[in-house]
Biopython code that builds the backbone (N, CA, C, O; Angstrom):
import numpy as np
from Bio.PDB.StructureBuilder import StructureBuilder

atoms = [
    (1, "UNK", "N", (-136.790, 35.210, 137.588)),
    (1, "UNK", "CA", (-137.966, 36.064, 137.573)),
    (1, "UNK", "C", (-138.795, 35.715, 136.337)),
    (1, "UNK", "O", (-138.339, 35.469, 135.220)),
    (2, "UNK", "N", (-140.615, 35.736, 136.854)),
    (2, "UNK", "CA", (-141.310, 35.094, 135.295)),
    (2, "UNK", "C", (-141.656, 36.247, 134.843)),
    (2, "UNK", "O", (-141.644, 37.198, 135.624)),
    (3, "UNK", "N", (-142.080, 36.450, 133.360)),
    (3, "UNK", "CA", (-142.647, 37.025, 132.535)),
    (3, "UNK", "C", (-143.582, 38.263, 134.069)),
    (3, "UNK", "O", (-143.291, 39.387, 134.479)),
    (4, "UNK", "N", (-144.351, 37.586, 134.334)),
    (4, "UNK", "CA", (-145.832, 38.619, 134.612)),
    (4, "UNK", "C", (-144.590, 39.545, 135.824)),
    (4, "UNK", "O", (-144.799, 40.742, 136.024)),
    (5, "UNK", "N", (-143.395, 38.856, 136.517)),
    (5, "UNK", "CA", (-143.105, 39.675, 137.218)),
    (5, "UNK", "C", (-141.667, 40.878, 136.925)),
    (5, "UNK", "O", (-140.834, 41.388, 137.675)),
    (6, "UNK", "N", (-141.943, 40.955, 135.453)),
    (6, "UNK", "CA", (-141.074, 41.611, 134.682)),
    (6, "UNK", "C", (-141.750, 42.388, 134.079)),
    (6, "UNK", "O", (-141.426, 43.576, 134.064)),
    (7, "UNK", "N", (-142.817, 41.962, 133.451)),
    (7, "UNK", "CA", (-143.831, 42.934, 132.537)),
    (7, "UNK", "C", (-144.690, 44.234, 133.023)),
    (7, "UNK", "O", (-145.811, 44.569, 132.642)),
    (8, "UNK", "N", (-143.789, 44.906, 134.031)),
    (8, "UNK", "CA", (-144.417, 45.826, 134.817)),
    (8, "UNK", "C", (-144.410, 47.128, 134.162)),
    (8, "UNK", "O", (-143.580, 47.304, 133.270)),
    (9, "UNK", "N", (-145.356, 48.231, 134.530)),
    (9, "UNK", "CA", (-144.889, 49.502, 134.414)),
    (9, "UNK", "C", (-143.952, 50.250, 134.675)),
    (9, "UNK", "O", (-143.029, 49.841, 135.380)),
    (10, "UNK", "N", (-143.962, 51.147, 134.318)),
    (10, "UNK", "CA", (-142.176, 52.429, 134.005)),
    (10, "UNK", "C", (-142.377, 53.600, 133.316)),
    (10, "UNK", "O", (-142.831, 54.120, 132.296)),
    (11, "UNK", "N", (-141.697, 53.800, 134.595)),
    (11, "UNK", "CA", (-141.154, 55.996, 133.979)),
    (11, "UNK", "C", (-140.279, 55.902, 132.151)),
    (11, "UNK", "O", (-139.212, 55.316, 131.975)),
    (12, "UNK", "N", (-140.694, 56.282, 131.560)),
    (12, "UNK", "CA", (-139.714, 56.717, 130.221)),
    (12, "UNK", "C", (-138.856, 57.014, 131.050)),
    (12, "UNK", "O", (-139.075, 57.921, 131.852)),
    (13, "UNK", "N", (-137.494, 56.210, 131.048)),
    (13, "UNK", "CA", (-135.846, 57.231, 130.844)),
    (13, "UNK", "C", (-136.044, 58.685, 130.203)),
    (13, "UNK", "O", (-135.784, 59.710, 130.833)),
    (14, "UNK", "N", (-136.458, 58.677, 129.081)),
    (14, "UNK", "CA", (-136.198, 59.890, 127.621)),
    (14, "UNK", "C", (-137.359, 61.122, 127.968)),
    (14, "UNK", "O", (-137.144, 62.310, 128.208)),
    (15, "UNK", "N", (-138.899, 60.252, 127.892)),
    (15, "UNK", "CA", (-139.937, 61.598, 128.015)),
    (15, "UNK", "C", (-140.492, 61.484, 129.319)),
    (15, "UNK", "O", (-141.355, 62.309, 129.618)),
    (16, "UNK", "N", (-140.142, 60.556, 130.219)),
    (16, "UNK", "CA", (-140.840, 60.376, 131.674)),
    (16, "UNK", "C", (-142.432, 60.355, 131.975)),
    (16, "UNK", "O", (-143.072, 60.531, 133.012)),
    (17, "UNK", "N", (-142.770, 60.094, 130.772)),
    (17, "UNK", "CA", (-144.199, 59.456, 130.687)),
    (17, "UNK", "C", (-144.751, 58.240, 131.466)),
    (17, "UNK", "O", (-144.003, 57.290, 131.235)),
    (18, "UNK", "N", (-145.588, 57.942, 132.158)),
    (18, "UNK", "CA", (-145.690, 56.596, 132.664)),
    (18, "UNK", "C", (-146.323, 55.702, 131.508)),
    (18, "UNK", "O", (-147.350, 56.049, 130.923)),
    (19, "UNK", "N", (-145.714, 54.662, 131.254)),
    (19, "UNK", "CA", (-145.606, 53.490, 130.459)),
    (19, "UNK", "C", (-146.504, 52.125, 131.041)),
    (19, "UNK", "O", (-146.027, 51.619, 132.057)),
    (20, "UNK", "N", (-147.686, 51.524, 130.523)),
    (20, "UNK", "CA", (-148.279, 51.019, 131.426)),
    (20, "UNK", "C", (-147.702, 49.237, 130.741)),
    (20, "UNK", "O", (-146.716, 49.171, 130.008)),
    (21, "UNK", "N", (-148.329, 48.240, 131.055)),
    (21, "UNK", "CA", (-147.260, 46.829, 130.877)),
    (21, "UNK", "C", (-148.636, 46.787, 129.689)),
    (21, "UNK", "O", (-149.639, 47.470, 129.485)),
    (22, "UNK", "N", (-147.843, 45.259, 128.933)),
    (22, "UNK", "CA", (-149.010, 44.766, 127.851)),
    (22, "UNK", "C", (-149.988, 44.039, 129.199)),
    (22, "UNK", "O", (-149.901, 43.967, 130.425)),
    (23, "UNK", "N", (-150.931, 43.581, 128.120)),
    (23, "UNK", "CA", (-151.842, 42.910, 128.989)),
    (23, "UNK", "C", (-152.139, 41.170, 128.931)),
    (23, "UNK", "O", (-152.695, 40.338, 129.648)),
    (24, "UNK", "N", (-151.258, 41.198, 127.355)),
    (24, "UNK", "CA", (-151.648, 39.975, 126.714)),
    (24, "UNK", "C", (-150.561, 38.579, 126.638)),
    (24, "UNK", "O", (-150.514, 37.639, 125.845)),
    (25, "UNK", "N", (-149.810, 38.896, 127.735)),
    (25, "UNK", "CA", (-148.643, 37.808, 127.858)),
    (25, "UNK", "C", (-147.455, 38.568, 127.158)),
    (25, "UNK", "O", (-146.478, 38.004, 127.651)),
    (26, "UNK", "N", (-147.052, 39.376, 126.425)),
    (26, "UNK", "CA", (-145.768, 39.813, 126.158)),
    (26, "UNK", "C", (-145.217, 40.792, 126.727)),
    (26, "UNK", "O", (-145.949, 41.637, 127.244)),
    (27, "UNK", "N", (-143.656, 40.956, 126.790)),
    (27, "UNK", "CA", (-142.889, 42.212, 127.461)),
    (27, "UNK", "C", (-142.766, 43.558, 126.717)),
    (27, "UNK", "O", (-142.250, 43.789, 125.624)),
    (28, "UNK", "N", (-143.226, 44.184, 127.380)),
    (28, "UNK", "CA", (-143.020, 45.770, 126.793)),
    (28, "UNK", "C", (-141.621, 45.824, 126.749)),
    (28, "UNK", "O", (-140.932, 45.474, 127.707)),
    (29, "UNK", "N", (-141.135, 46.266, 125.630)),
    (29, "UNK", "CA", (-139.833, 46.698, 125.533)),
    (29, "UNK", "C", (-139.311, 48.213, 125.168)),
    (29, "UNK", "O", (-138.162, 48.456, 124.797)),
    (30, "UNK", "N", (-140.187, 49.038, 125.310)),
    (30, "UNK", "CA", (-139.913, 50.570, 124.378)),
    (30, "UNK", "C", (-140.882, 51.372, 125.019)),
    (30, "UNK", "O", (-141.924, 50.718, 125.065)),
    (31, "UNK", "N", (-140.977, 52.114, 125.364)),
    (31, "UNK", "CA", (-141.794, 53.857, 125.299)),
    (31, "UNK", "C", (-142.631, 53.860, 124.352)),
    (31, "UNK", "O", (-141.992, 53.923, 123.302)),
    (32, "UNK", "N", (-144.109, 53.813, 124.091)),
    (32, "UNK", "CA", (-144.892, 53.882, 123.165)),
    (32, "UNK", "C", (-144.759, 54.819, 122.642)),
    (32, "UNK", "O", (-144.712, 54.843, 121.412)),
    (33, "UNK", "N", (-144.599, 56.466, 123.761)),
    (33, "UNK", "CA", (-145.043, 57.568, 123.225)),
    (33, "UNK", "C", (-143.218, 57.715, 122.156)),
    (33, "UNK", "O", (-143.292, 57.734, 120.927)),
    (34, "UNK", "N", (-141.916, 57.791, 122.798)),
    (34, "UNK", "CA", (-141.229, 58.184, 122.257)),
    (34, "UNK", "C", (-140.364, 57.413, 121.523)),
    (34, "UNK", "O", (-139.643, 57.707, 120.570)),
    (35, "UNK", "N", (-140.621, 55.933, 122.365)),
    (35, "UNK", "CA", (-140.329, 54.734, 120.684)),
    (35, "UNK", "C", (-138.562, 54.483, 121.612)),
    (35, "UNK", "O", (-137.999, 53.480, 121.173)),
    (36, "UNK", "N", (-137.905, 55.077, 122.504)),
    (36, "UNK", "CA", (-136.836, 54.966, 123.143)),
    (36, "UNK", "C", (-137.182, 53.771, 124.170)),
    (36, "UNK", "O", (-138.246, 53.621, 124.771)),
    (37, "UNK", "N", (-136.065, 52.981, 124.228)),
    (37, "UNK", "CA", (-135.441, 51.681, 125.075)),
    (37, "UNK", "C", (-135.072, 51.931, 126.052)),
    (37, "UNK", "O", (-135.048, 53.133, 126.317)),
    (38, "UNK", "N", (-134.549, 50.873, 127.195)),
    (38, "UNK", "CA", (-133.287, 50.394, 127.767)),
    (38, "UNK", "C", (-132.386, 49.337, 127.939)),
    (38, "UNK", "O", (-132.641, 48.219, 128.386)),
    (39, "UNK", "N", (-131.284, 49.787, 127.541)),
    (39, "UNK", "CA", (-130.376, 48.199, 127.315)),
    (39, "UNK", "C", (-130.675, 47.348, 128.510)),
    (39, "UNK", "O", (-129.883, 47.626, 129.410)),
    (40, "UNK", "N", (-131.495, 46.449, 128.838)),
    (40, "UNK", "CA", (-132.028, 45.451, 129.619)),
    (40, "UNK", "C", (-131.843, 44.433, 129.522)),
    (40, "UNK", "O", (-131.976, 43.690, 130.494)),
    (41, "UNK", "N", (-131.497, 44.018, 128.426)),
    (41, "UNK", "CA", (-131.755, 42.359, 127.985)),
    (41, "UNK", "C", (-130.645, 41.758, 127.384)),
    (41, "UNK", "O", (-130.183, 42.639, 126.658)),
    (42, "UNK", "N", (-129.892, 40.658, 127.267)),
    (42, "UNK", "CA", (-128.715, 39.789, 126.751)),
    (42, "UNK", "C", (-129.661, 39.128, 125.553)),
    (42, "UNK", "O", (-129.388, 39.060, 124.355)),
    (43, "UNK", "N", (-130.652, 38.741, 126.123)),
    (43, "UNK", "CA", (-131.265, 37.907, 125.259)),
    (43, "UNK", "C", (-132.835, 38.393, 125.583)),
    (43, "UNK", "O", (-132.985, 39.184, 126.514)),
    (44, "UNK", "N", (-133.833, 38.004, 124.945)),
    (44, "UNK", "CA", (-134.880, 38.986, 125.004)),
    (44, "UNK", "C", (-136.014, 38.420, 126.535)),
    (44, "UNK", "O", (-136.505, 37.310, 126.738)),
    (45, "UNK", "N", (-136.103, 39.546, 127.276)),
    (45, "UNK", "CA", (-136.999, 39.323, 128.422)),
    (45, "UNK", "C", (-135.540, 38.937, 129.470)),
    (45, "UNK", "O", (-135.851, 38.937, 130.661)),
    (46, "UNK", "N", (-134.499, 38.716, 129.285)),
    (46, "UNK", "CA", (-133.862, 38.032, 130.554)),
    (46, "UNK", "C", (-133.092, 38.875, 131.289)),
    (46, "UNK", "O", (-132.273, 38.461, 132.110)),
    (47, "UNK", "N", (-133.323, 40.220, 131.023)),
    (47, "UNK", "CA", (-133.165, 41.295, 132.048)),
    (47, "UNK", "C", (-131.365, 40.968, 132.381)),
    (47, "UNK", "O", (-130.944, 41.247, 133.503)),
    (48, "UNK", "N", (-130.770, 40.599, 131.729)),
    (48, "UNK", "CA", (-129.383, 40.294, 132.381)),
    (48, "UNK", "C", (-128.281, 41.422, 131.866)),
    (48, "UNK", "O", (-127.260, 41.498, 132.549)),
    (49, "UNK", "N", (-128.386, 42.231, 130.817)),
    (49, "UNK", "CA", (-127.553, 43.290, 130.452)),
    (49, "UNK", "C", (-127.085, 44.230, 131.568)),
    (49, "UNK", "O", (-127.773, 44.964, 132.279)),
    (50, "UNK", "N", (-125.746, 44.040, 131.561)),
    (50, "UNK", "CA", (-125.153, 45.227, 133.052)),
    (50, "UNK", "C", (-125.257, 46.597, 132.170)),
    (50, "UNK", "O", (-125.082, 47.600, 132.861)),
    (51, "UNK", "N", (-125.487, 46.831, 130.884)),
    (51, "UNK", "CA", (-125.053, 48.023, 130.588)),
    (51, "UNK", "C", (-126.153, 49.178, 130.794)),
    (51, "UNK", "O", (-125.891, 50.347, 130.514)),
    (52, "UNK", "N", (-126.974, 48.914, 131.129)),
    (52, "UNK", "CA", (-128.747, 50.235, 131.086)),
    (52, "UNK", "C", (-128.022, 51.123, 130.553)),
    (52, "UNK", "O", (-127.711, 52.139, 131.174)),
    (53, "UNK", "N", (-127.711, 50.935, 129.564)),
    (53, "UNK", "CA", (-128.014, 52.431, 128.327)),
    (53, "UNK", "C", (-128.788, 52.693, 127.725)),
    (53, "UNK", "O", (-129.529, 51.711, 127.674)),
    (54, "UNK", "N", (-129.360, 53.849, 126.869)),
    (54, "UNK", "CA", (-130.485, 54.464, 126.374)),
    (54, "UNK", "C", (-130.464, 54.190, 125.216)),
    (54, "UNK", "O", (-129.776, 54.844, 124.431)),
    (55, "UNK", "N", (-131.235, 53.127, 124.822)),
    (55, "UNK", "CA", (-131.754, 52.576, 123.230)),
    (55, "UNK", "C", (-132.227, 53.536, 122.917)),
    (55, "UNK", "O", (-133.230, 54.054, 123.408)),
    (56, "UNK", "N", (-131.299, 54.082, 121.678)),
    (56, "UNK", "CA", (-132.295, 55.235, 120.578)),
    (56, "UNK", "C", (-132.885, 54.428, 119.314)),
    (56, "UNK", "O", (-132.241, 53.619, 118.646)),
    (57, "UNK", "N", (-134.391, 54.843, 119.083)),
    (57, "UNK", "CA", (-134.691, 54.506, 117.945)),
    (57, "UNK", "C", (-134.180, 55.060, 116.624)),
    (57, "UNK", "O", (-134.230, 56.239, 116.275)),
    (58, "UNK", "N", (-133.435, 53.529, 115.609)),
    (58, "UNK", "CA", (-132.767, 54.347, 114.794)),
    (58, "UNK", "C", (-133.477, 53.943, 113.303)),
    (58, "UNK", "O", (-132.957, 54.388, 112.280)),
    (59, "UNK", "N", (-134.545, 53.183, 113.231)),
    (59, "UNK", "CA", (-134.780, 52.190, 112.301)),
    (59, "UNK", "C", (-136.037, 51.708, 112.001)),
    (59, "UNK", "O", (-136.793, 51.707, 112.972)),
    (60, "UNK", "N", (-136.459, 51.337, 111.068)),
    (60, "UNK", "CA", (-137.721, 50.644, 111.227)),
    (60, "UNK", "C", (-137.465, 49.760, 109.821)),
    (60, "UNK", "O", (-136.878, 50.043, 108.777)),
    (61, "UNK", "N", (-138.337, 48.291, 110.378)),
    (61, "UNK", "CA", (-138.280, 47.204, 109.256)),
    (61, "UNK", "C", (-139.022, 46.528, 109.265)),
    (61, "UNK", "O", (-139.283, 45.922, 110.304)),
    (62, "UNK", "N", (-139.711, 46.315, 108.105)),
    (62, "UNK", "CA", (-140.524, 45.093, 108.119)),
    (62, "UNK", "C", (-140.344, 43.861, 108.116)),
    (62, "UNK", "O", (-139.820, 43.501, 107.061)),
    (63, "UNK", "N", (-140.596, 42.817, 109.016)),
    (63, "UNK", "CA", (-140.460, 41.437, 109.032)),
    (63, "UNK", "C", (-141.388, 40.547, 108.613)),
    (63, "UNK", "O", (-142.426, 40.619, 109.271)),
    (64, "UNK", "N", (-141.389, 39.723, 107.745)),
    (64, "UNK", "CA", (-142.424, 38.570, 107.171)),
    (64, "UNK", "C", (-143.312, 38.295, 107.906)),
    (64, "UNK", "O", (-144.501, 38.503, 107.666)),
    (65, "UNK", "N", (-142.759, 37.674, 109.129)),
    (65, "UNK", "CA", (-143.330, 36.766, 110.351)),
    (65, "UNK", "C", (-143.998, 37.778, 111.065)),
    (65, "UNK", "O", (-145.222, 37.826, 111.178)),
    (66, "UNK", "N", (-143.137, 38.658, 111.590)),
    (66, "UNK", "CA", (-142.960, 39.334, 113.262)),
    (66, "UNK", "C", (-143.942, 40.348, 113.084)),
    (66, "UNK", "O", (-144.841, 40.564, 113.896)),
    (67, "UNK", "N", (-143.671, 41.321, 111.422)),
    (67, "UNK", "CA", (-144.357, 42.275, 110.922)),
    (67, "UNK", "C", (-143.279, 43.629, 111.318)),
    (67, "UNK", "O", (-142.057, 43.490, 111.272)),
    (68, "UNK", "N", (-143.868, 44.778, 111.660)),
    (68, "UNK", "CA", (-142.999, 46.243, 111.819)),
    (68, "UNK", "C", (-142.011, 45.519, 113.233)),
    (68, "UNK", "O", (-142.142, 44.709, 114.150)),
    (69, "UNK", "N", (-141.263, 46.204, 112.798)),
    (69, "UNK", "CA", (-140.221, 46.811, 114.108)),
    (69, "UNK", "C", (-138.848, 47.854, 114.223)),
    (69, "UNK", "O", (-138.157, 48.529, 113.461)),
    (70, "UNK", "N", (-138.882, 47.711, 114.865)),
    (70, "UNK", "CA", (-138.435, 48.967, 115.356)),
    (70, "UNK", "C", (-136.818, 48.727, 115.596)),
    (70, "UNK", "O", (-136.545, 47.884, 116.450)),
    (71, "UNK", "N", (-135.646, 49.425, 114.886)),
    (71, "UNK", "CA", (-134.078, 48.960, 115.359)),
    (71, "UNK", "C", (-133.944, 50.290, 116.181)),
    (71, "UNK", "O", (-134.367, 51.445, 116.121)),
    (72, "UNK", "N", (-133.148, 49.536, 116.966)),
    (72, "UNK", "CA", (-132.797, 50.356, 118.312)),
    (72, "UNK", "C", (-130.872, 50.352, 118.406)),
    (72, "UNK", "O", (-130.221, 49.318, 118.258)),
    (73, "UNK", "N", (-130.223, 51.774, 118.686)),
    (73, "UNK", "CA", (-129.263, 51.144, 119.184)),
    (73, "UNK", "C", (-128.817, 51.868, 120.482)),
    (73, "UNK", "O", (-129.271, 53.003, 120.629)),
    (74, "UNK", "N", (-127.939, 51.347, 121.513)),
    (74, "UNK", "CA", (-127.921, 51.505, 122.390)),
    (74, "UNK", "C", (-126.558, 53.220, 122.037)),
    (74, "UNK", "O", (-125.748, 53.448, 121.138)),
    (75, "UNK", "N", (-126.898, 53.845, 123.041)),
    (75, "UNK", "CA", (-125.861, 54.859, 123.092)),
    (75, "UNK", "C", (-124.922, 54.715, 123.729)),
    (75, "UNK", "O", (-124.061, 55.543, 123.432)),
    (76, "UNK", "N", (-124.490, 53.702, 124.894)),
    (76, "UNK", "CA", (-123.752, 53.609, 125.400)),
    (76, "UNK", "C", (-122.849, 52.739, 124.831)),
    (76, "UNK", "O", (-121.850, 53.243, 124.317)),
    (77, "UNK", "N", (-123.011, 51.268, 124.804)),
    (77, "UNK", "CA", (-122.635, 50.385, 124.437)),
    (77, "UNK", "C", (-122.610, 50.381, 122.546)),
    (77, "UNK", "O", (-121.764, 49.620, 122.076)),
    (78, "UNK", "N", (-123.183, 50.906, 121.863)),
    (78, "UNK", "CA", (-123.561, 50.796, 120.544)),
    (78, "UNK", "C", (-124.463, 49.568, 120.119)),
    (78, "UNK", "O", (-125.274, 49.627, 119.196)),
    (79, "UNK", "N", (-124.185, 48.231, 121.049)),
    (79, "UNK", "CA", (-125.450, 47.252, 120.355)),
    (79, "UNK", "C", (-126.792, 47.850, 120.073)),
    (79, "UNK", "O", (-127.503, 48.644, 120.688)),
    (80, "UNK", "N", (-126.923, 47.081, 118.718)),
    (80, "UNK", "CA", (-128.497, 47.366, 117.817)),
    (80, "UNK", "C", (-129.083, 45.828, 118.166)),
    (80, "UNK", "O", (-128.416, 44.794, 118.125)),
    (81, "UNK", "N", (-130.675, 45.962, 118.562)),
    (81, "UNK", "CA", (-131.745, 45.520, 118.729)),
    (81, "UNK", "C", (-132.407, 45.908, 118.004)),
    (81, "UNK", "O", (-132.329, 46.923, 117.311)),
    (82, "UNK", "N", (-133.481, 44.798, 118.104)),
    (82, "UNK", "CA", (-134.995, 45.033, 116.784)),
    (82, "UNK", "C", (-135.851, 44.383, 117.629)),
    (82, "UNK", "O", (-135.601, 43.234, 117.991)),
    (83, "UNK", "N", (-137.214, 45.199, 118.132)),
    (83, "UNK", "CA", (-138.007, 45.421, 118.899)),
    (83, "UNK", "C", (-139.597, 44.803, 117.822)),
    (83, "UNK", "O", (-139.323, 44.987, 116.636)),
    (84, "UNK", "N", (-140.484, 44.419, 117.923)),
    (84, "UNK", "CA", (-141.810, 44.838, 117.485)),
    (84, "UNK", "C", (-142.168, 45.698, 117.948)),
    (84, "UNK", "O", (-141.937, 46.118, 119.081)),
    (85, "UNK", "N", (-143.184, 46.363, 116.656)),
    (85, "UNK", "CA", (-143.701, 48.097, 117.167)),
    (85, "UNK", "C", (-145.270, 47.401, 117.592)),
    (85, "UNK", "O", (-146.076, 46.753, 116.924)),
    (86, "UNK", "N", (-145.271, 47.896, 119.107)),
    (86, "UNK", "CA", (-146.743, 47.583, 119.924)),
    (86, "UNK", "C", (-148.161, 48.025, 119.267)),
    (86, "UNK", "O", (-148.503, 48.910, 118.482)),
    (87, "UNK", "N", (-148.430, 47.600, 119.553)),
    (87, "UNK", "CA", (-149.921, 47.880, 118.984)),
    (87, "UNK", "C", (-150.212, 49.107, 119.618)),
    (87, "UNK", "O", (-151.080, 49.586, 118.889)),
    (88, "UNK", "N", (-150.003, 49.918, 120.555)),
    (88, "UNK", "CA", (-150.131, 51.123, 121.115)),
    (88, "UNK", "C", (-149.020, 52.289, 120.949)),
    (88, "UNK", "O", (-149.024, 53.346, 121.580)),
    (89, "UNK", "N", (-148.133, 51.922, 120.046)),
    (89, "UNK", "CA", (-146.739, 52.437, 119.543)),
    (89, "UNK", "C", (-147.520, 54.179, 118.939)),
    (89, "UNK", "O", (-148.648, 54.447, 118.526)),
    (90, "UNK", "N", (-146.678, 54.765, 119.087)),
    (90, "UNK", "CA", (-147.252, 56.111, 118.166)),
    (90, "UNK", "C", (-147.016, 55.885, 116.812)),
    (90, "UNK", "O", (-145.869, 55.458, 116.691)),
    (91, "UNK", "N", (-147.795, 56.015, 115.339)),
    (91, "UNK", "CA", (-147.275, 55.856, 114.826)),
    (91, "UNK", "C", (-146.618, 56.772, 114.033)),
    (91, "UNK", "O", (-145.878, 56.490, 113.090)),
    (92, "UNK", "N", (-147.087, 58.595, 114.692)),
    (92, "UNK", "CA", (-146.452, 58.941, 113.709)),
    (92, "UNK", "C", (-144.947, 59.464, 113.961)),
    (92, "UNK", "O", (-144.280, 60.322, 113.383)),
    (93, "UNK", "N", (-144.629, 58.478, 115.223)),
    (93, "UNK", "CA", (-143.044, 58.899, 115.304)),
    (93, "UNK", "C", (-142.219, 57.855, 114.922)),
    (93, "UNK", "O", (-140.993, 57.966, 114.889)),
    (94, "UNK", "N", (-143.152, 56.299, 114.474)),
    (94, "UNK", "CA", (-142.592, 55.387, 113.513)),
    (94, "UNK", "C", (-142.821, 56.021, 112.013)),
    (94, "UNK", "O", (-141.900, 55.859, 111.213)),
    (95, "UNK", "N", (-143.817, 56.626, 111.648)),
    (95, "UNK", "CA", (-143.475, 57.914, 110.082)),
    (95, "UNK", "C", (-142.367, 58.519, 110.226)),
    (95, "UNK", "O", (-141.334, 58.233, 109.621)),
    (96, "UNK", "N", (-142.508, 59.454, 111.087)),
    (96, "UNK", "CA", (-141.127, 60.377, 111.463)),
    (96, "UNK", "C", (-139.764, 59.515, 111.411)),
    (96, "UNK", "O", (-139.042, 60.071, 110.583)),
    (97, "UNK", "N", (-139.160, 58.468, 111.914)),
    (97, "UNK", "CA", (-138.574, 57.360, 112.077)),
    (97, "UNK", "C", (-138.220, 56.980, 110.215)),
    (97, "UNK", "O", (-137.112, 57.133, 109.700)),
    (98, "UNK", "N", (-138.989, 56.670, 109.765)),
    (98, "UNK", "CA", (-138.795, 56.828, 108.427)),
    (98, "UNK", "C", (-138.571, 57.459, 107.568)),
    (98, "UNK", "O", (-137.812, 57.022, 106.703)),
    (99, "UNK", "N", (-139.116, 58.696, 107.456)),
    (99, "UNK", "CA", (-138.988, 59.733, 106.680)),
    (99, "UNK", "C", (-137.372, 60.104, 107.127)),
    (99, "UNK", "O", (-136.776, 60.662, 106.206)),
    (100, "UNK", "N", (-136.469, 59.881, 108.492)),
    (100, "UNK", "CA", (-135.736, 60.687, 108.493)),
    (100, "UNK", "C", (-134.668, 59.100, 107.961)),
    (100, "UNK", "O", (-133.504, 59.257, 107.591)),
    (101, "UNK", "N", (-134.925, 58.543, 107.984)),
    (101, "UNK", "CA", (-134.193, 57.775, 107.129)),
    (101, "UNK", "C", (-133.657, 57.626, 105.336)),
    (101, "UNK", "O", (-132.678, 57.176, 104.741)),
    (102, "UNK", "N", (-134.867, 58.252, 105.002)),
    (102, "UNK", "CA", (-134.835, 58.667, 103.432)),
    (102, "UNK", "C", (-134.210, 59.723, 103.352)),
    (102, "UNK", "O", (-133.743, 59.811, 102.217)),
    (103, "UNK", "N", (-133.901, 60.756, 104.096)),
    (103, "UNK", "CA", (-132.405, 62.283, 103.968)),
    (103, "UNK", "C", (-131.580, 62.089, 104.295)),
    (103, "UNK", "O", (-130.684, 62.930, 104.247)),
]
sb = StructureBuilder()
sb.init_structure("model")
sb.init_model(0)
sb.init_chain("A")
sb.init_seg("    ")
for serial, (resi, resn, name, xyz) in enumerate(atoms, 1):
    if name == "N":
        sb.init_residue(resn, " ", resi, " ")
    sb.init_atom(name, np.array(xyz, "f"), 0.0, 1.0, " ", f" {name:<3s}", serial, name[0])
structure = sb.get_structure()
């Protein structure tokens, strides 16, 4: 399966918001509004993970290259992922995201 026929829209798992796709060649990977995942991927875009568990956002980091993103870890499985935060990302639940990291 290519990119454009992966990069589709989706219900949030978490807030059931409809989630619309990027527009600009990359895969949405996260819930803009609530910043929550799904374990989808082995490797990034290849949709091969049997586990669909609910990536909670646990993290945020800055990368040189990549810039913000976002660590995720799965609740089921426990694997942590690191996402880029979208250009349509909320940001003040990447603030929130932080701040609760500093208590």
């Amino acid at each position: 399966m290519g990119k454009k026929e992966e990069n589709t829209a989706f219900i949030c798992a978490v807030c059931h918001r409809s989630v619309l796709p990027f527009k600009h060649g990359t895969y949405r990977n996260h819930c803009p509004f609530c910043l929550t995942s799904v374990h989808l991927d082995v490797l990034p875009g290849d949709r091969k993970s049997t586990c669909k568990g609910i990536m909670k956002p646990i993290g945020v980091k800055n990368h040189s290259k990549k810039g913000w993103q976002i660590v995720h870890q799965c609740l089921k499985c426990r694997m942590e992922k690191v996402n880029v935060v979208g250009i349509d990302d909320d940001w003040s639940k990447i603030i929130e995201l932080c701040h609760s990291l500093q208590t």
